[in-house]
CHARMM internal coordinates of N, CA and C (Angstrom, degrees):
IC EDIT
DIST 1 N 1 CA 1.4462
DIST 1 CA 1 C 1.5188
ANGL 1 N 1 CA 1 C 110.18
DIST 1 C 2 N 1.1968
ANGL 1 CA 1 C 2 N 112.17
DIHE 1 N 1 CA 1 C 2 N 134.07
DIST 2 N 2 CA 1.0199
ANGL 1 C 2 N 2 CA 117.18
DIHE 1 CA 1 C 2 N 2 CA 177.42
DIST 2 CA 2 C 1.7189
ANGL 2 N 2 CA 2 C 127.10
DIHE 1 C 2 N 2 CA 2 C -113.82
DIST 2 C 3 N 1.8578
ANGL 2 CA 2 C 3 N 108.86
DIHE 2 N 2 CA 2 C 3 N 126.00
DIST 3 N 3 CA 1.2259
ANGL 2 C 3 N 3 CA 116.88
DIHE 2 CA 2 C 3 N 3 CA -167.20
DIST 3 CA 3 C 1.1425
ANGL 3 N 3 CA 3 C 134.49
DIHE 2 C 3 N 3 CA 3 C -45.55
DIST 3 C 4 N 1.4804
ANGL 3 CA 3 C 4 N 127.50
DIHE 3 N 3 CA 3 C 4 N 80.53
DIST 4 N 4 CA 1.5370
ANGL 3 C 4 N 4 CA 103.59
DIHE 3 CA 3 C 4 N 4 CA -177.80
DIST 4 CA 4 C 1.8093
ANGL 4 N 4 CA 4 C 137.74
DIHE 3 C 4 N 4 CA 4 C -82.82
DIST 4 C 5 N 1.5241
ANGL 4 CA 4 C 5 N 102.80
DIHE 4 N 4 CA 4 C 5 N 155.68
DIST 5 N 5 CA 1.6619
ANGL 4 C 5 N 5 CA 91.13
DIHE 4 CA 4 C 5 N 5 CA -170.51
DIST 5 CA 5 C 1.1430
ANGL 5 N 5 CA 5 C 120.03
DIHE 4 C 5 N 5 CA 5 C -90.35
DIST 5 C 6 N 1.3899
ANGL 5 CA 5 C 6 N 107.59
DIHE 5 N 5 CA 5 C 6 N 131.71
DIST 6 N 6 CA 1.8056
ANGL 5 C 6 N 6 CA 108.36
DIHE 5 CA 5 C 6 N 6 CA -177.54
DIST 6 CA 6 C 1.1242
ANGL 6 N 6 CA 6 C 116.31
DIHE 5 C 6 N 6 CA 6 C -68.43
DIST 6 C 7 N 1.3031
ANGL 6 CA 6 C 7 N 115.53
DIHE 6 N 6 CA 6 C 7 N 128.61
DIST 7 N 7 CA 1.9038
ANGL 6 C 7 N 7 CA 110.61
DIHE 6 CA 6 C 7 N 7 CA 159.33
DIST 7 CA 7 C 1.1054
ANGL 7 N 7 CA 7 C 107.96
DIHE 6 C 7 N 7 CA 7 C -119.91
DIST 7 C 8 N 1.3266
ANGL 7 CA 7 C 8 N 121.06
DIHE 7 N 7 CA 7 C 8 N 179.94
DIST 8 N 8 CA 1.2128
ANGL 7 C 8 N 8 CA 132.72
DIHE 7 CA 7 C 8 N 8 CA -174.03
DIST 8 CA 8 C 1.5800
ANGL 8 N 8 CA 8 C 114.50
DIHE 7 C 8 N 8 CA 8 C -100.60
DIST 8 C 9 N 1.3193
ANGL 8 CA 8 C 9 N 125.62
DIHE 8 N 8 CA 8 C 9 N 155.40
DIST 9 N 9 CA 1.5674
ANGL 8 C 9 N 9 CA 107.27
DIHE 8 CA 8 C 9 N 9 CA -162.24
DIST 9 CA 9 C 1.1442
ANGL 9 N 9 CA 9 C 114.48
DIHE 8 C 9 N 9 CA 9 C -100.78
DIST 9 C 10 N 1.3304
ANGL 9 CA 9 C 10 N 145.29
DIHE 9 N 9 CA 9 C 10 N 179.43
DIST 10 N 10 CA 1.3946
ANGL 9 C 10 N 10 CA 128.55
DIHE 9 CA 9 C 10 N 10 CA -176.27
DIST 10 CA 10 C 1.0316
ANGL 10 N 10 CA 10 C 119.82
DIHE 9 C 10 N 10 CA 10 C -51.05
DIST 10 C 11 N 1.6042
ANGL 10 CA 10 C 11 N 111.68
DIHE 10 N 10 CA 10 C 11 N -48.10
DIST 11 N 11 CA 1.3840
ANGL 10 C 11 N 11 CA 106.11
DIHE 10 CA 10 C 11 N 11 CA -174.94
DIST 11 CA 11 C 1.1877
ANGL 11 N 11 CA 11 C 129.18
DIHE 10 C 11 N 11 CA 11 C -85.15
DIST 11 C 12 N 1.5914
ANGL 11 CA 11 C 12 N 114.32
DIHE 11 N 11 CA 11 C 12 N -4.51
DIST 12 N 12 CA 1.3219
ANGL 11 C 12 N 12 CA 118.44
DIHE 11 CA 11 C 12 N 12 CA -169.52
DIST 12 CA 12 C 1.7223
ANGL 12 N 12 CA 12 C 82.81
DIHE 11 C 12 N 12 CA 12 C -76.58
DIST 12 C 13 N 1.2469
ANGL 12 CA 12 C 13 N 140.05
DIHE 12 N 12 CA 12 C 13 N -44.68
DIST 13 N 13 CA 1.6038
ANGL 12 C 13 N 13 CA 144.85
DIHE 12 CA 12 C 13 N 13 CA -175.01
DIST 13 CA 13 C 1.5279
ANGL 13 N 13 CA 13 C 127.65
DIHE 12 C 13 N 13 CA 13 C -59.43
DIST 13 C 14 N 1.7692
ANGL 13 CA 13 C 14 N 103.82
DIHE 13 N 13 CA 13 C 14 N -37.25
DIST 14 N 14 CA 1.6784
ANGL 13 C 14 N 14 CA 108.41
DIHE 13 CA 13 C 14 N 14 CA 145.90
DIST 14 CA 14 C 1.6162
ANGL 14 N 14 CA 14 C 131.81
DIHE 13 C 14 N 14 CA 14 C -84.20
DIST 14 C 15 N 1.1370
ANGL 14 CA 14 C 15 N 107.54
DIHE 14 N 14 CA 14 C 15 N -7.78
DIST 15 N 15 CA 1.9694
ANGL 14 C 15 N 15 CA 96.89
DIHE 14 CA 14 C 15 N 15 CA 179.90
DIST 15 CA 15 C 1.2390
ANGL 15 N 15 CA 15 C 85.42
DIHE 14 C 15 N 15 CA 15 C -106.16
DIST 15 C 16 N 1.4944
ANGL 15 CA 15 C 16 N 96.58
DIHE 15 N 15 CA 15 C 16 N 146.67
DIST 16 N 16 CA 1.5166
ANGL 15 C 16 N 16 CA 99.87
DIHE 15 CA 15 C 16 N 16 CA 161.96
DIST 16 CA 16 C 1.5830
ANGL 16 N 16 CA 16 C 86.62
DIHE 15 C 16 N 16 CA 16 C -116.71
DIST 16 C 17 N 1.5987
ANGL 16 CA 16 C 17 N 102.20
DIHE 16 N 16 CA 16 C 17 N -173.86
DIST 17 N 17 CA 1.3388
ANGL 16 C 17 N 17 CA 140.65
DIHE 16 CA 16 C 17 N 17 CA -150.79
DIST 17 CA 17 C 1.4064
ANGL 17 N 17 CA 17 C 84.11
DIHE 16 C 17 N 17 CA 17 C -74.27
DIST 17 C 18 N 1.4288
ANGL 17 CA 17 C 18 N 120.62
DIHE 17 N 17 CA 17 C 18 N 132.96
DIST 18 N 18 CA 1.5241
ANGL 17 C 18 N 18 CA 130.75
DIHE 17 CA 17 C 18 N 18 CA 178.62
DIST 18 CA 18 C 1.6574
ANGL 18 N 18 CA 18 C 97.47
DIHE 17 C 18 N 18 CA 18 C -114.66
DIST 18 C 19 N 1.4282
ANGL 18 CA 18 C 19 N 113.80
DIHE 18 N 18 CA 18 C 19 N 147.41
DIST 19 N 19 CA 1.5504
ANGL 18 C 19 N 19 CA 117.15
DIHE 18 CA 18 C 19 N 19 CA 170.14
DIST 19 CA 19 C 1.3094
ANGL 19 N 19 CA 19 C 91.82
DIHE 18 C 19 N 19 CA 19 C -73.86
DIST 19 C 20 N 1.5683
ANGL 19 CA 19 C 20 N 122.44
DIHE 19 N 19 CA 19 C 20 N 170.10
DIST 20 N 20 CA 1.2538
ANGL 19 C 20 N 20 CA 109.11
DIHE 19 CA 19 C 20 N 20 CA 129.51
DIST 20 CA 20 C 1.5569
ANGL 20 N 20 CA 20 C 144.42
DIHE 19 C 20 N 20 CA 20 C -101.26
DIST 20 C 21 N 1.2048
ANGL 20 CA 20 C 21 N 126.27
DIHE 20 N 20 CA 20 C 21 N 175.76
DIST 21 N 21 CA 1.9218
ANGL 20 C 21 N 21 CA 114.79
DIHE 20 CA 20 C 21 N 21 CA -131.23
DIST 21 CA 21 C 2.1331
ANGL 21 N 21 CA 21 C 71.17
DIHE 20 C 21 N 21 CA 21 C -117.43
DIST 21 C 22 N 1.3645
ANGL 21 CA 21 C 22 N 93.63
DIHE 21 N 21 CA 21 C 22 N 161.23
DIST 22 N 22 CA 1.5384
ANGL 21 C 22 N 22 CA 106.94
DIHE 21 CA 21 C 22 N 22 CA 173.62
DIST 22 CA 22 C 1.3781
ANGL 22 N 22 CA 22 C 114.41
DIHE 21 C 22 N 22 CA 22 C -169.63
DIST 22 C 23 N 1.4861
ANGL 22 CA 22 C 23 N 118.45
DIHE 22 N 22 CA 22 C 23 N 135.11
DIST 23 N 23 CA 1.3532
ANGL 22 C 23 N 23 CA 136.71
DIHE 22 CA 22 C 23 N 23 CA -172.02
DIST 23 CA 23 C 1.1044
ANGL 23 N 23 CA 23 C 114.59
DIHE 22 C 23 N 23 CA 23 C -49.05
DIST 23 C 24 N 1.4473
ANGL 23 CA 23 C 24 N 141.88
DIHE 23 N 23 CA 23 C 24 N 136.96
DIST 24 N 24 CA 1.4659
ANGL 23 C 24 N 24 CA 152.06
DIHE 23 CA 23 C 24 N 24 CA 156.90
DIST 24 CA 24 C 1.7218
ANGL 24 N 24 CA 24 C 113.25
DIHE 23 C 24 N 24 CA 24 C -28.98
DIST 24 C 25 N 1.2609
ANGL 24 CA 24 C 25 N 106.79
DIHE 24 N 24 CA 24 C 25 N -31.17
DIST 25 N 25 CA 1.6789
ANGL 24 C 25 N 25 CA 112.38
DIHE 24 CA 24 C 25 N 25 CA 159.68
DIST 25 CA 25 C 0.8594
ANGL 25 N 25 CA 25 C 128.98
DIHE 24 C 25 N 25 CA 25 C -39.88
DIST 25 C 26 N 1.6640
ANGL 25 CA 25 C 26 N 84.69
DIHE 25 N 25 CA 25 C 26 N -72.75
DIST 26 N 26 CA 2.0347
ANGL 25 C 26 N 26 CA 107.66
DIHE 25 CA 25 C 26 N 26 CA 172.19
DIST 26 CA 26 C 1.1335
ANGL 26 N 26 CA 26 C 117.76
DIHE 25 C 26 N 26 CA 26 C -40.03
DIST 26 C 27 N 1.2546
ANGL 26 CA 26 C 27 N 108.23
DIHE 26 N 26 CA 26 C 27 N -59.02
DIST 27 N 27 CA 1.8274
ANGL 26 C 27 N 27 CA 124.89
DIHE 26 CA 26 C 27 N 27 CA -177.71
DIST 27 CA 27 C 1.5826
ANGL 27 N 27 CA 27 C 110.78
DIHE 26 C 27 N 27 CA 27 C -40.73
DIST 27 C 28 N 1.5620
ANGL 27 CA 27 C 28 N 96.37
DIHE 27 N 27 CA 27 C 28 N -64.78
DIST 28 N 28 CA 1.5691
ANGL 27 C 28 N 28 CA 100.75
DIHE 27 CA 27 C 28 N 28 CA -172.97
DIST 28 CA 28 C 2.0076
ANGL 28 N 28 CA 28 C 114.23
DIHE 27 C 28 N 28 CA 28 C -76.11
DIST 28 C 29 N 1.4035
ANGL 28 CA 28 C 29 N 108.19
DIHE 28 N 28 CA 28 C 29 N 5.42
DIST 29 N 29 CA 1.5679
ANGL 28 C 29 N 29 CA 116.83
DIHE 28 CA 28 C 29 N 29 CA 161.82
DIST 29 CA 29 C 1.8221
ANGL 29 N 29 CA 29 C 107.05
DIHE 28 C 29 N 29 CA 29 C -63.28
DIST 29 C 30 N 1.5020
ANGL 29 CA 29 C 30 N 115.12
DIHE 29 N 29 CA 29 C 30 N -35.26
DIST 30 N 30 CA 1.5871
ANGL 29 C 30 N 30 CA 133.41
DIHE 29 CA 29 C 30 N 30 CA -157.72
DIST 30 CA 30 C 1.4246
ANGL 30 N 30 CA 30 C 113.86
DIHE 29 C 30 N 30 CA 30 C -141.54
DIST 30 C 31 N 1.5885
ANGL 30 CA 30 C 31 N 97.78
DIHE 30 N 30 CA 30 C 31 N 55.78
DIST 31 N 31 CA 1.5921
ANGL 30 C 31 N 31 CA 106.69
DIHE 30 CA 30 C 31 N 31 CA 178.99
DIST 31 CA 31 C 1.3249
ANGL 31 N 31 CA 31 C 115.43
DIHE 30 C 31 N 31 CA 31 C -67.59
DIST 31 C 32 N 1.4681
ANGL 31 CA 31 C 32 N 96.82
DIHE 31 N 31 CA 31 C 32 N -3.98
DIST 32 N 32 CA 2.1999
ANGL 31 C 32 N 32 CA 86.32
DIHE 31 CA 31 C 32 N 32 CA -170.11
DIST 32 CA 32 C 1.4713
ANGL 32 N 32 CA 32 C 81.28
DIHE 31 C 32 N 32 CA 32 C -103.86
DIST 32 C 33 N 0.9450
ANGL 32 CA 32 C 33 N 139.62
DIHE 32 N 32 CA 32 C 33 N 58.59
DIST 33 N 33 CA 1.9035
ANGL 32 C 33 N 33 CA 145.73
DIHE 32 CA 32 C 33 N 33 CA 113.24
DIST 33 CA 33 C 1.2189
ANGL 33 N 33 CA 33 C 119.16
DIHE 32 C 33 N 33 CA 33 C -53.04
DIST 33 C 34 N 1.3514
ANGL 33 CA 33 C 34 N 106.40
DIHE 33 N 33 CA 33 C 34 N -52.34
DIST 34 N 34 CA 1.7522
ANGL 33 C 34 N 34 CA 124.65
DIHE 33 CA 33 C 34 N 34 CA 171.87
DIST 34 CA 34 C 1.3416
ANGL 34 N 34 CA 34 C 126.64
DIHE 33 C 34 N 34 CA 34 C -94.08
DIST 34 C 35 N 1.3514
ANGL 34 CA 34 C 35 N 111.62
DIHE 34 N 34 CA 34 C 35 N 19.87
DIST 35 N 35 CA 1.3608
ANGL 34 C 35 N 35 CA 127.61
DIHE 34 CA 34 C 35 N 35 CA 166.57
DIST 35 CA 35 C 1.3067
ANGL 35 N 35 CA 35 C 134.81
DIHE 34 C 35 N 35 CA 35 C 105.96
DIST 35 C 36 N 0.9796
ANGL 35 CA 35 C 36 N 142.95
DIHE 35 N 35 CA 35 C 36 N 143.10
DIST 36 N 36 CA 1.6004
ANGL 35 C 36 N 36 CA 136.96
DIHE 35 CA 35 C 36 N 36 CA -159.30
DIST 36 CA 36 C 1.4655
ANGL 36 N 36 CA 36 C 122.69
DIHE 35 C 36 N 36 CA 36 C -37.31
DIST 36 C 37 N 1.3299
ANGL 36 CA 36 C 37 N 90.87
DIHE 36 N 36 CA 36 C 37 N -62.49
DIST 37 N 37 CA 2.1357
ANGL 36 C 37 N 37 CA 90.42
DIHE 36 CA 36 C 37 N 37 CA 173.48
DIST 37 CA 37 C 1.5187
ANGL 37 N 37 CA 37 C 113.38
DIHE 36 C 37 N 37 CA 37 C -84.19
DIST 37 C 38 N 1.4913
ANGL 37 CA 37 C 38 N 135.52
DIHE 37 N 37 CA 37 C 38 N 13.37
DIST 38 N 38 CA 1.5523
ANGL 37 C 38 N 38 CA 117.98
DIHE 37 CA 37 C 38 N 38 CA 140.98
DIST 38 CA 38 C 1.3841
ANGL 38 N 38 CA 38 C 133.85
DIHE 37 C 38 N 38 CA 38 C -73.35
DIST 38 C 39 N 1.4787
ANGL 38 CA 38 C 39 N 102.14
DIHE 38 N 38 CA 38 C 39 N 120.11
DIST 39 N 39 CA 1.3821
ANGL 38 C 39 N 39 CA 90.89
DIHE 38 CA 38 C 39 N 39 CA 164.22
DIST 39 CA 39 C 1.2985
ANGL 39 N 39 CA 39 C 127.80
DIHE 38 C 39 N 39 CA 39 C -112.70
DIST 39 C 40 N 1.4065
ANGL 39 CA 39 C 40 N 116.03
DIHE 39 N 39 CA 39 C 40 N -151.36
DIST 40 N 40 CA 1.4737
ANGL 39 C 40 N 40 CA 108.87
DIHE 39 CA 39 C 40 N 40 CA -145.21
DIST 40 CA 40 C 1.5293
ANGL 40 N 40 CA 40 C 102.27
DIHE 39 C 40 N 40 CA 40 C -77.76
DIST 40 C 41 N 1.6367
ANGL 40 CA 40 C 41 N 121.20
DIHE 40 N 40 CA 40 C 41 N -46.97
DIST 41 N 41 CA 1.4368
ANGL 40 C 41 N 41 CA 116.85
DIHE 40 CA 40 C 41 N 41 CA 164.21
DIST 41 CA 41 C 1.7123
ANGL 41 N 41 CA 41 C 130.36
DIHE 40 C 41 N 41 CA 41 C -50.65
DIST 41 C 42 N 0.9931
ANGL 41 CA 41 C 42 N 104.36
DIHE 41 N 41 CA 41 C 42 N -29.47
DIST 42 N 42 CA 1.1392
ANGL 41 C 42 N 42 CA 99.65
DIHE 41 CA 41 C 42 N 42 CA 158.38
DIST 42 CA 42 C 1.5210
ANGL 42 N 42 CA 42 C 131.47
DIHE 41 C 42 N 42 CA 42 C -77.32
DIST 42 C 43 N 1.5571
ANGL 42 CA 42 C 43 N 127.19
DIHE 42 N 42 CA 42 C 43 N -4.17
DIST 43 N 43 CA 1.4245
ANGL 42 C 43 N 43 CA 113.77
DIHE 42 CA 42 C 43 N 43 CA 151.72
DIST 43 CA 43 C 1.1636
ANGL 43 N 43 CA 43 C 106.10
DIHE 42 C 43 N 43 CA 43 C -107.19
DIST 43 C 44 N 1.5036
ANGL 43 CA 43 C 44 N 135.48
DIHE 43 N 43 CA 43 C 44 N 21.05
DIST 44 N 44 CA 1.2657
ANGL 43 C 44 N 44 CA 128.22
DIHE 43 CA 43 C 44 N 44 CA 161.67
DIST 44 CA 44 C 1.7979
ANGL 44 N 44 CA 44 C 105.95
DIHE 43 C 44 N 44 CA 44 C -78.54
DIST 44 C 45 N 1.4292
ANGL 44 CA 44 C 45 N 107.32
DIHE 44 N 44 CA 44 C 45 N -39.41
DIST 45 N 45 CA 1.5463
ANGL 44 C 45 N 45 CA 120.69
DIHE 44 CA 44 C 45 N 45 CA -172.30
DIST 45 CA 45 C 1.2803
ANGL 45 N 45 CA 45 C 105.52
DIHE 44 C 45 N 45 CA 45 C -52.62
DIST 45 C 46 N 1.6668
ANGL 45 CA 45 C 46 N 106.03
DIHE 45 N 45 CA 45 C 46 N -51.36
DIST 46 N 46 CA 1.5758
ANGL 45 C 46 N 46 CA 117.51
DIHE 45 CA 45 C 46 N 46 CA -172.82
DIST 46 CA 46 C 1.3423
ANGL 46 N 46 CA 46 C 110.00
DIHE 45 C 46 N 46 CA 46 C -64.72
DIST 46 C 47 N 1.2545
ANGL 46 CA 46 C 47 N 122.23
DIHE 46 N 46 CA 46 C 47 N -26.17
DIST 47 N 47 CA 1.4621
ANGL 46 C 47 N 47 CA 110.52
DIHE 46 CA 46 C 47 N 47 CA -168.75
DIST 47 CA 47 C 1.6402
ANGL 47 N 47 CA 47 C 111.78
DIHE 46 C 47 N 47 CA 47 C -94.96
DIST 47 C 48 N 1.6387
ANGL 47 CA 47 C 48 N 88.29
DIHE 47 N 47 CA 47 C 48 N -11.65
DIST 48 N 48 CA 2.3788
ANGL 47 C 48 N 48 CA 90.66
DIHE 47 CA 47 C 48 N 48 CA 178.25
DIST 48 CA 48 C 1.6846
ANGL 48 N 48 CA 48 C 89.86
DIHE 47 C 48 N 48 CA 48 C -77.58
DIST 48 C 49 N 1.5611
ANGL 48 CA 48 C 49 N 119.76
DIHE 48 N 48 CA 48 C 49 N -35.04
DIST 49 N 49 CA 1.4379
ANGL 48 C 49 N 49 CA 108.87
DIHE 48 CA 48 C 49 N 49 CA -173.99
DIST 49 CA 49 C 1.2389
ANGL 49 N 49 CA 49 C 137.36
DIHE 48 C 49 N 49 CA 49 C -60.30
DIST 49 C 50 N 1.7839
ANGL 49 CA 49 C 50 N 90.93
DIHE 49 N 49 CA 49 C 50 N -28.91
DIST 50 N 50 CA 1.8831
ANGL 49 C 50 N 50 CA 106.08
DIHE 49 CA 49 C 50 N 50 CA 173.20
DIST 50 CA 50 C 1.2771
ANGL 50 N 50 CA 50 C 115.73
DIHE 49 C 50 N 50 CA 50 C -95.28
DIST 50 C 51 N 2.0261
ANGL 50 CA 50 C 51 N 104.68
DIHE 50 N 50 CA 50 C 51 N 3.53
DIST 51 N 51 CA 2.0971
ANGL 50 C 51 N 51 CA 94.97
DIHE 50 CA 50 C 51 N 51 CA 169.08
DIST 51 CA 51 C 1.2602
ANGL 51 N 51 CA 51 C 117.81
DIHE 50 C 51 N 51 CA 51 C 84.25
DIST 51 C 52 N 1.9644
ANGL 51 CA 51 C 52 N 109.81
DIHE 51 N 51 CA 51 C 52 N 6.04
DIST 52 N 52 CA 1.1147
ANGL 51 C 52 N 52 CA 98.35
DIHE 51 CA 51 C 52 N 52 CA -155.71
DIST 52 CA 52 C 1.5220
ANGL 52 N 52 CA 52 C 85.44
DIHE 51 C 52 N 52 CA 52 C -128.50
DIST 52 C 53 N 1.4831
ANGL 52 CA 52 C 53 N 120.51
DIHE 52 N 52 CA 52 C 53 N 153.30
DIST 53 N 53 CA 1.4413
ANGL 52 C 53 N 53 CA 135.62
DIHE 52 CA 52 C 53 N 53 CA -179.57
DIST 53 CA 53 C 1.1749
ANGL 53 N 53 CA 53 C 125.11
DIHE 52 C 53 N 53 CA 53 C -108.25
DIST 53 C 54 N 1.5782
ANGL 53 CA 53 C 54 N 116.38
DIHE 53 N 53 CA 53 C 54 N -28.71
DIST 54 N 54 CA 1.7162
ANGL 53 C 54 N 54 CA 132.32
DIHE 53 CA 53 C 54 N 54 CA 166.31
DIST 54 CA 54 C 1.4592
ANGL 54 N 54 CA 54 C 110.65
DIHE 53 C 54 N 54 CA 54 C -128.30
DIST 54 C 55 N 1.4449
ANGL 54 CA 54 C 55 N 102.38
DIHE 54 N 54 CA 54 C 55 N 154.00
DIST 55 N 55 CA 1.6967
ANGL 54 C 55 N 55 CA 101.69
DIHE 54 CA 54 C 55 N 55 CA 160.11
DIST 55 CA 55 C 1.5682
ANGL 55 N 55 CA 55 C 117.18
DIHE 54 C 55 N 55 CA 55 C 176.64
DIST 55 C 56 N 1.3507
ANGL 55 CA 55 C 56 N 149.96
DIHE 55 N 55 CA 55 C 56 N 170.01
DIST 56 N 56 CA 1.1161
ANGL 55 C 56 N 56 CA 129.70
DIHE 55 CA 55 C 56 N 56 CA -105.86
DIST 56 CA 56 C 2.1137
ANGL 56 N 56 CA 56 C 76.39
DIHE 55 C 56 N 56 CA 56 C -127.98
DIST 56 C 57 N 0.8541
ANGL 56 CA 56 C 57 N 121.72
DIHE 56 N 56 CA 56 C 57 N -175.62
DIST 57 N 57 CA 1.3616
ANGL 56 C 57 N 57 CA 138.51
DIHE 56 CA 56 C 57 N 57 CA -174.93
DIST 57 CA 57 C 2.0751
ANGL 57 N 57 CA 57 C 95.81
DIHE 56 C 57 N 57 CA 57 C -62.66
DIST 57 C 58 N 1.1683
ANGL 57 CA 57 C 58 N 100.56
DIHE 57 N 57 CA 57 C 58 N -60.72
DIST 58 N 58 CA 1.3971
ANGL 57 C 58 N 58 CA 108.10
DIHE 57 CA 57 C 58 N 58 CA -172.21
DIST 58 CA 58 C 1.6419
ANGL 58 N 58 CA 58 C 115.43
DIHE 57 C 58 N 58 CA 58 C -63.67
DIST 58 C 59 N 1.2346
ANGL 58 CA 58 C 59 N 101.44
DIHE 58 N 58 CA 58 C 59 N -26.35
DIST 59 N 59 CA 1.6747
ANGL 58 C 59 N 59 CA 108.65
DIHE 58 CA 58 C 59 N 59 CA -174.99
DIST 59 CA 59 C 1.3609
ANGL 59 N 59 CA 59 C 107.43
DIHE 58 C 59 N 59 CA 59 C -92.92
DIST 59 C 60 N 1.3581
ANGL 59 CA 59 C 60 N 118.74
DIHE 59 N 59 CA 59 C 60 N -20.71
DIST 60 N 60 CA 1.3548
ANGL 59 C 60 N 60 CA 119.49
DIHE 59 CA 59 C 60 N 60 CA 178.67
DIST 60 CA 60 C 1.3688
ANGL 60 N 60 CA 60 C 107.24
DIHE 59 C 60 N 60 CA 60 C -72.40
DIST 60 C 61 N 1.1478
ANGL 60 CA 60 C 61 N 131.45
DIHE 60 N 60 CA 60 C 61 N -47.08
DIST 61 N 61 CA 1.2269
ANGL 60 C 61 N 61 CA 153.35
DIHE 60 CA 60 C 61 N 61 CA -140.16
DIST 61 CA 61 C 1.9429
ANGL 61 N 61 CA 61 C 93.53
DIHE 60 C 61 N 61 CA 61 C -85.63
DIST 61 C 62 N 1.2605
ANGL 61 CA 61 C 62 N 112.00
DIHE 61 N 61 CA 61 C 62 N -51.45
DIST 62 N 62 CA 1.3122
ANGL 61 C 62 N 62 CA 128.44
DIHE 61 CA 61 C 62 N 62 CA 176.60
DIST 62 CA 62 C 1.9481
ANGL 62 N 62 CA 62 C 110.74
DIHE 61 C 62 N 62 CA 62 C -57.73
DIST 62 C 63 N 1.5822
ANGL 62 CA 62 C 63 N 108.11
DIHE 62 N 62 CA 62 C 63 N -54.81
DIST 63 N 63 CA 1.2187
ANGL 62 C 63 N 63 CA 111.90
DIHE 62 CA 62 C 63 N 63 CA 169.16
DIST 63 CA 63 C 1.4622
ANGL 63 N 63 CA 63 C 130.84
DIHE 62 C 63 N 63 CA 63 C -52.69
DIST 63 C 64 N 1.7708
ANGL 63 CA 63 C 64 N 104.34
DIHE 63 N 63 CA 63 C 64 N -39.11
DIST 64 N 64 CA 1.5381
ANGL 63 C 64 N 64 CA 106.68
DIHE 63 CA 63 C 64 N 64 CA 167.99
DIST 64 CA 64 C 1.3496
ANGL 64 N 64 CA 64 C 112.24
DIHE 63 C 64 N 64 CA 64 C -69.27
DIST 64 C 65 N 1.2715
ANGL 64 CA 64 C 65 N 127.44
DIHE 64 N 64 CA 64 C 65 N -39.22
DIST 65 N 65 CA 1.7248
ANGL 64 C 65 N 65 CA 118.65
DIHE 64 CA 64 C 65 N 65 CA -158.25
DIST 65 CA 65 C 1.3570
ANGL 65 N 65 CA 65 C 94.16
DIHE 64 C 65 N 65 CA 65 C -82.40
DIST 65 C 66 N 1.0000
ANGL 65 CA 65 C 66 N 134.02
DIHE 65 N 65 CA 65 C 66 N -17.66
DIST 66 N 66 CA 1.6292
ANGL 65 C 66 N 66 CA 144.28
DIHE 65 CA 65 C 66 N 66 CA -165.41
DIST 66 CA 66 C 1.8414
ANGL 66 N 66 CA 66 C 83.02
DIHE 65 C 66 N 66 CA 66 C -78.68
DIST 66 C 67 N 1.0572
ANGL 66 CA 66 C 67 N 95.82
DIHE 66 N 66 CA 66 C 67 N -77.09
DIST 67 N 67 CA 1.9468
ANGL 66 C 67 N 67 CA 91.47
DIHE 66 CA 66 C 67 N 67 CA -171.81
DIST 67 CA 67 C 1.0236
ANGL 67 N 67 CA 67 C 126.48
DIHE 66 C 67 N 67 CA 67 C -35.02
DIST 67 C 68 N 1.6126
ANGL 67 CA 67 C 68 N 100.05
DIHE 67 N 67 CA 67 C 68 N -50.47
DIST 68 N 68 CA 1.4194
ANGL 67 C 68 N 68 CA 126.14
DIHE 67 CA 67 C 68 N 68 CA 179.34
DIST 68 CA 68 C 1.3818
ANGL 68 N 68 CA 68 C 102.71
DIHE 67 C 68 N 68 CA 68 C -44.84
DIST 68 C 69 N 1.1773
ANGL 68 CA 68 C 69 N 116.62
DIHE 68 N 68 CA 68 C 69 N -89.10
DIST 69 N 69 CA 1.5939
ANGL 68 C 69 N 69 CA 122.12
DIHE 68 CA 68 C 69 N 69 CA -176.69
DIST 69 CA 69 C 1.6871
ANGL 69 N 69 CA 69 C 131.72
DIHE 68 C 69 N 69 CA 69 C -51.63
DIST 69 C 70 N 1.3344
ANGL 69 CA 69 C 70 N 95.73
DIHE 69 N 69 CA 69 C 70 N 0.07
DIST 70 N 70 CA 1.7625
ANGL 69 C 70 N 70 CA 103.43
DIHE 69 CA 69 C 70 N 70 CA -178.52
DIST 70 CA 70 C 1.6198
ANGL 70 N 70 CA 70 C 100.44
DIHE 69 C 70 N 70 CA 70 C -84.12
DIST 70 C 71 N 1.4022
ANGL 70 CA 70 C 71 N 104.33
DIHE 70 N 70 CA 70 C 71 N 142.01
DIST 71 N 71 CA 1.4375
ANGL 70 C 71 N 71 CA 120.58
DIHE 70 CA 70 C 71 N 71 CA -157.33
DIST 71 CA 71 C 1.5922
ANGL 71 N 71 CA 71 C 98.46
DIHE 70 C 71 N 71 CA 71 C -109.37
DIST 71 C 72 N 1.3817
ANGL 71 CA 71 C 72 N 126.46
DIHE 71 N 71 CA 71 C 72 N 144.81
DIST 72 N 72 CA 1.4107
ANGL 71 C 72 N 72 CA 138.97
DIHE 71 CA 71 C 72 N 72 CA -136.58
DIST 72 CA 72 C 1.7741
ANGL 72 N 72 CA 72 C 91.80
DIHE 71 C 72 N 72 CA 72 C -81.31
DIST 72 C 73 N 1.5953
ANGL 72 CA 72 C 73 N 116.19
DIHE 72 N 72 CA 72 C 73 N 123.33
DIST 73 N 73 CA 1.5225
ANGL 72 C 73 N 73 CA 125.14
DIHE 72 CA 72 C 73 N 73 CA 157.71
DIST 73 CA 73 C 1.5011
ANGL 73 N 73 CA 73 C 90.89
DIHE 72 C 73 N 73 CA 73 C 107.24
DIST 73 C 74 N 2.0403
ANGL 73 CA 73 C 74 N 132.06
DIHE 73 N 73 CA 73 C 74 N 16.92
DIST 74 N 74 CA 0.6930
ANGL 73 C 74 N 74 CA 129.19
DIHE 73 CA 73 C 74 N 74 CA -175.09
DIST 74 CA 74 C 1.6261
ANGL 74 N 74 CA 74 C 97.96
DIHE 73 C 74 N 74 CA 74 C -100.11
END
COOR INIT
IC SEED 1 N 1 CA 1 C
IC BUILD
């Protein structure tokens, strides 16, 4: 038998690794992602504020603390 060499296939060489993306629903199902005293309306709020309807673990996370921390008439 003879050894053959693995490569990788085209496409495994153009996609890279995608998060996966999840609804403002989802999010606010598992508010203690963003920490003990968020709850679920409150990353629903954050996410009508940023316009946005889906987004990946990292972007969510960014959109809540962003709300979170914005100071009143901002």
């Amino acid at each position: 038998m003879a050894e053959q060499e693995t490569k990788p296939t085209q496409a495994a060489k153009t996609n890279p690794v995608t998060e996966e993306v999840y609804t403002a629903e989802e999010f606010a199902q598992r508010p203690d992602m963003f920490g003990d005293d968020v709850r679920g309306y409150s990353v629903l709020a954050a996410f009508r504020y940023a316009g946005k309807e889906k987004a990946t673990k990292a972007e969510a996370r960014e959109i809540v603390m962003k709300f979170r921390n914005k100071k009143v008439g901002d």
